[in-house]
C-alpha positions in Angstrom: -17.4 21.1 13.4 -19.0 24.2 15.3 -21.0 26.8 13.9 -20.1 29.8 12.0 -22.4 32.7 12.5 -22.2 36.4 11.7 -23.9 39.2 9.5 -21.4 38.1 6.3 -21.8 35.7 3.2 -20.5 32.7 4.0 -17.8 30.0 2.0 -18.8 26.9 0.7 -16.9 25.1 3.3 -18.3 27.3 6.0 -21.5 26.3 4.7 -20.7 22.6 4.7 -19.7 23.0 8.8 -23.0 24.6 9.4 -25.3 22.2 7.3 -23.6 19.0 9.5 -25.0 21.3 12.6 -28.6 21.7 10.9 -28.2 18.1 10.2 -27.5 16.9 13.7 -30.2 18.7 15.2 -32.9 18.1 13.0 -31.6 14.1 13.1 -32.4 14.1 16.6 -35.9 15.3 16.2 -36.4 12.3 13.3 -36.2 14.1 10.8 -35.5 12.5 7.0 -32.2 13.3 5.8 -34.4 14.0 2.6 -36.6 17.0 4.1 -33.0 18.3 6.2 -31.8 18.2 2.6 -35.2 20.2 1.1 -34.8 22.4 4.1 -31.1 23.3 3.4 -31.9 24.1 -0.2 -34.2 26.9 1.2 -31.4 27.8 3.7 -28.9 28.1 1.5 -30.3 30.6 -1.2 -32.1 32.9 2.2 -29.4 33.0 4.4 -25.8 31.0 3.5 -27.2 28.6 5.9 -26.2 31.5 8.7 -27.9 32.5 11.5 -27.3 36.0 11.9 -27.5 37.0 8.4 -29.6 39.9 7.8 -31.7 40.6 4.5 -28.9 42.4 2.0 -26.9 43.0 5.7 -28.5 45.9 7.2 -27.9 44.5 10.5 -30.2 45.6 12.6 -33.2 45.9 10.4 -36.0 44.7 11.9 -38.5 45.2 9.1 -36.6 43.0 6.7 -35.6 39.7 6.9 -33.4 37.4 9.3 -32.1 34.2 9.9 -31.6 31.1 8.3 -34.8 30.9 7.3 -34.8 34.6 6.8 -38.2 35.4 8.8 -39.5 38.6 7.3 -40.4 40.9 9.5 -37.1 40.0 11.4 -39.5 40.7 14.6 -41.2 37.4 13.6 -38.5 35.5 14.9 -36.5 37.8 17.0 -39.7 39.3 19.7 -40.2 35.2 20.5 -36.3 34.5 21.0 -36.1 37.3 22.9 -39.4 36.1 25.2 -37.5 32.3 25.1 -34.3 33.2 26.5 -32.4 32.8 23.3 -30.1 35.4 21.8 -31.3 36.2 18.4 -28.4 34.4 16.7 -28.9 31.7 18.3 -29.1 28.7 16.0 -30.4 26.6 18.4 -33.2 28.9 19.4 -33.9 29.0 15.0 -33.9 25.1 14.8 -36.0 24.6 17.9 -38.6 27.3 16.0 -38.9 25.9 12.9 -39.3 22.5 14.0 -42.0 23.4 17.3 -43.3 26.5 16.7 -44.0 26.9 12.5 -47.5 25.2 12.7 -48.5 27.3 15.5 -47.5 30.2 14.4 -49.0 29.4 11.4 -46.3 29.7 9.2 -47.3 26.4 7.2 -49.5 26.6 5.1 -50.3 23.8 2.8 -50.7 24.8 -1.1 -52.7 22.5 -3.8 -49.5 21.3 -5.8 -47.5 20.5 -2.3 -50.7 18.9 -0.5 -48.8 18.2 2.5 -48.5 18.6 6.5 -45.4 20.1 8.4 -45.3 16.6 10.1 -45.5 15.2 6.6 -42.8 17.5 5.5 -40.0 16.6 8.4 -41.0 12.7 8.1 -40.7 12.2 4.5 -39.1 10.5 2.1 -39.7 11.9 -1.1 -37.0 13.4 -3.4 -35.3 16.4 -1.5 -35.6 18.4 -4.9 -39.5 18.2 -4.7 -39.1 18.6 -0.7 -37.0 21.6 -1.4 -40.0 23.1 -3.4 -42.4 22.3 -0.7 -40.9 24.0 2.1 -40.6 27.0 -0.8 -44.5 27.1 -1.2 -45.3 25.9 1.9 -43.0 27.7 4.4 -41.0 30.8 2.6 -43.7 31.6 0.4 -40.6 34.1 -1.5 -40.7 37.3 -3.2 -37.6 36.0 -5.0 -38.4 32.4 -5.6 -35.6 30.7 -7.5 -37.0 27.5 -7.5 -34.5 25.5 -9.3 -31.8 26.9 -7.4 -33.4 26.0 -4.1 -33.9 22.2 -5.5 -30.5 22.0 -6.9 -29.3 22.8 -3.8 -31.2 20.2 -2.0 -29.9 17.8 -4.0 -26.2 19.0 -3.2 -27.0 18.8 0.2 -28.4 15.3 0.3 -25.4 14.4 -1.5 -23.1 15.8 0.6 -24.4 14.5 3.8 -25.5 11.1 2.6 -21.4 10.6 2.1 -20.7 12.3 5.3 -23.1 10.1 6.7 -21.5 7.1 5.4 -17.7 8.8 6.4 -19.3 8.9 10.4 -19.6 5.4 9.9 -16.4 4.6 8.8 -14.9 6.8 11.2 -16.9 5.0 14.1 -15.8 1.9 13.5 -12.0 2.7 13.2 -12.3 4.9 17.0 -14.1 2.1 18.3 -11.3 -0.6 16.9 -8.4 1.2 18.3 -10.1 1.9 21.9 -10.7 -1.3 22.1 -7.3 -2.7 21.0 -6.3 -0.3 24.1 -8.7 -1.8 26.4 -7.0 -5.2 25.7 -3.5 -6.0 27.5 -3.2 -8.9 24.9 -2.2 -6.0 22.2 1.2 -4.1 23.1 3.9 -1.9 21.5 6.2 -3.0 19.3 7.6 -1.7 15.9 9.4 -5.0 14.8 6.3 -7.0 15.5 3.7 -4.3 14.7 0.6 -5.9 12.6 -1.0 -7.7 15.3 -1.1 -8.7 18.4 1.3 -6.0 19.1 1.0 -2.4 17.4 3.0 0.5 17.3 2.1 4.2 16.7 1.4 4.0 13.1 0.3 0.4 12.3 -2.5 1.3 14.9 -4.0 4.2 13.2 -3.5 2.3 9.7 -5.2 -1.1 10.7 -8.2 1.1 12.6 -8.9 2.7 9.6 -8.0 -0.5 7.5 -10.6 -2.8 9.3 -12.8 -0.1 8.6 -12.7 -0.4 5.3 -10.3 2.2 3.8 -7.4 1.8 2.1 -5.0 2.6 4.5 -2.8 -0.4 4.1 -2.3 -0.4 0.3 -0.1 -3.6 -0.1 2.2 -2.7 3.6 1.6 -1.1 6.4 3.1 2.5 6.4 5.0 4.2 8.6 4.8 7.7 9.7 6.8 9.1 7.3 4.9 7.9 4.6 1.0 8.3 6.1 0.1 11.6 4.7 0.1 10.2 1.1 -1.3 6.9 1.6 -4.3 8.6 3.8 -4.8 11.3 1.4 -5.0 8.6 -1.1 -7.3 6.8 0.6 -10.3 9.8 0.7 -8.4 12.3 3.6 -8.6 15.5 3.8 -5.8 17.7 5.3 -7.7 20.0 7.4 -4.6 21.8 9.7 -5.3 24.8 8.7 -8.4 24.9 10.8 -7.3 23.3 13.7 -5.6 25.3 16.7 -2.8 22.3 17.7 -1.3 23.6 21.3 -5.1 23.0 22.3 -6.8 20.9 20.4 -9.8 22.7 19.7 -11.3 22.1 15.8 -10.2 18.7 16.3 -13.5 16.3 15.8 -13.6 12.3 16.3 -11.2 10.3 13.9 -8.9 13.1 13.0 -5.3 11.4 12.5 -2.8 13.9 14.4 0.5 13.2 12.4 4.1 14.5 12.8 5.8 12.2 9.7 9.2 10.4 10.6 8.1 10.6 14.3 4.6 10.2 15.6 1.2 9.6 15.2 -1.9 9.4 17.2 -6.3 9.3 16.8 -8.3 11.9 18.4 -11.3 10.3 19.9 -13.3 13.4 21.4 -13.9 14.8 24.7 -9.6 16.3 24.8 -8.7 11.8 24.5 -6.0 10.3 22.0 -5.5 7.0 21.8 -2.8 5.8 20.6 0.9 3.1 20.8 4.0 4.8 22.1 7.0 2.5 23.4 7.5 -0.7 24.8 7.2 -1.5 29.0 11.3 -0.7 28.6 10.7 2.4 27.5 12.1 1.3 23.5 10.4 0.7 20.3 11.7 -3.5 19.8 12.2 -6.4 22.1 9.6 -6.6 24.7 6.6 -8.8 25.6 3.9 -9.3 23.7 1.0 -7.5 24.8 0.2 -4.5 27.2 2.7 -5.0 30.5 2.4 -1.5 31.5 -1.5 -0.5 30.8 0.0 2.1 28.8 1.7 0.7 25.9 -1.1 1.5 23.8 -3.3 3.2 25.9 -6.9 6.5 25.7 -5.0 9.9 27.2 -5.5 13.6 27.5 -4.7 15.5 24.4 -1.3 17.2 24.1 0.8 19.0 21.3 3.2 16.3 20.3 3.7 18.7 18.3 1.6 17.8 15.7 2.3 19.2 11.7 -0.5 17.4 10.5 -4.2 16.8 11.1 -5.9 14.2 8.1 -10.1 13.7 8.6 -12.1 11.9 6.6 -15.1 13.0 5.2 -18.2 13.1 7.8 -15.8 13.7 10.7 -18.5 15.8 12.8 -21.4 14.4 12.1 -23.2 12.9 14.8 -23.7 8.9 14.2 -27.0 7.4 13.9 -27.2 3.9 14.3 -29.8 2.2 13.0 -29.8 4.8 9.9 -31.2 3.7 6.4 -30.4 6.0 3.5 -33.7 5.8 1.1 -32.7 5.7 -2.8 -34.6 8.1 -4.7 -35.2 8.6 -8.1 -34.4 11.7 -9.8 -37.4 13.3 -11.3 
């Protein structure tokens, strides 16, 4: 998704992109999605969940606060990124901070009503809300508090990245059912004969997203022409707009490039497509079943087809975790 980072207020969307970030780097540390959640409540109402927002924006204020945590004096934060190595905006420099340097700076401090560690904090499982408060008290210790805005949010962002969580999944599966259905010769091109063995551009993308569990084949398998509707039906959301097509970049794992009437293909990461595009004659009907050239259906470098369309489903972005368990809680 990528970061977006500057001394401004940011959009809800914008804020979405940068919580996924938060979220895949404090996932890596094993952290709960519960206390990223808590965390992000805090983030959200100090800084937009942006990293080089400044305290009312006087950029360059040093005495007031910074960051996404807004440290106050900014010089709390900014003196050690500047003795790390990291420029000031750095987000990665501010998530490596809070989650190695806050107890030894001595930034936690644990209060009677939220009787718990740092350690505690990062590895638990109780209800964001109540986590939300607890990095309040613990951590921010505000001169504007807005409590129940802060857990509110927490529970928005839980929410949101519980489902996007689930979406990575989905997503997973479909790019690792049409890589594979490239990887085997058995399964060719072929638009007579297109739902299985033999695929062609748009059956492909429908039955890798169809075997993962969406409803991309609603009763027939559609053809390009018809694909926008049926995917945005089945949970997809257009995202074109932020996606730069003669290069690719924007474009994150799963996103179904679509020109209707023509073409489609799945971007898979790292500049790869896969997808079906003609026969080992060169047509669309009447040859073998099965791969004869290696590059019926086939992983390639991405290119401008051109493209009109670009559909993702939700949690396109964030990382996968396997082996992830999402803990129910109850509301308090």
């Amino acid at each position: 998704m990528g970061w977006t980072i500057g001394n401004f207020y940011l959009t809800e969307s914008q804020m979405r992109g940068n919580a996924i970030e938060v979220y895949n780097y404090f996932t890596e540390k094993e952290w709960t999605l519960n206390a990223i959640a808590g965390i992000l409540g805090n983030m959200e109402k100090e800084s937009n969940i942006n990293p080089g927002l400044w305290q009312s924006l006087k950029e360059g204020n040093y005495s007031g606060g910074f960051g996404l945590v807004q440290w106050t004096p900014a010089t709390n934060y900014t003196n050690w990124a500047a003795a790390n190595g990291y420029s000031i905006t750095d987000p990665k420099g501010q998530l490596y901070w809070i989650d190695m340097e806050t107890v030894e700076a001595g930034q936690w401090i644990e209060t009677s009503d939220y009787n718990i560690t740092f350690w505690g904090f990062k590895t638990s499982n109780a209800a964001p809300d109540w986590l939300a408060s607890a990095f309040l008290k613990n951590f921010e210790r505000a001169g504007v508090e807005v409590e129940a805005e802060r857990r509110a949010a927490a529970t928005k962002w839980y929410n949101f990245l519980k489902k996007s969580i689930e979406g990575s999944q989905v997503i997973e599966k479909a790019v690792q059912w049409a890589i594979n259905i490239a990887n085997d010769d058995s399964h060719g091109y072929d638009q007579t004969h297109r739902d299985g063995p033999d695929y062609d551009c748009s059956s492909l993308i429908c039955w890798a997203y169809s075997n993962a569990g969406l409803n991309t084949r609603p009763g027939y398998t559609p053809a390009t022409g018809s694909m926008h509707n049926v995917f945005v039906d089945a949970g997809f959301e257009d995202v074109t707009s932020q996606i730069n097509l003669p290069t690719g970049a924007g474009l994150v794992r799963g996103d179904v490039l679509l020109k209707p009437g023509s073409h489609t293909e799945m971007y898979i990461g790292n500049s790869q497509l896969v997808g079906a595009s003609q026969n080992e004659h060169g047509g669309v009907t009447g040859g073998q079943t099965g791969d004869q050239t290696g590059e019926e259906i086939h992983v390639h470098g991405y290119y401008n087809y051109p493209w009109q369309y670009v559909l993702r489903y939700p949690g396109g972005g964030v990382a996968p975790v396997q082996g992830l368990y999402i803990v129910k809680w109850i509301p308090g």
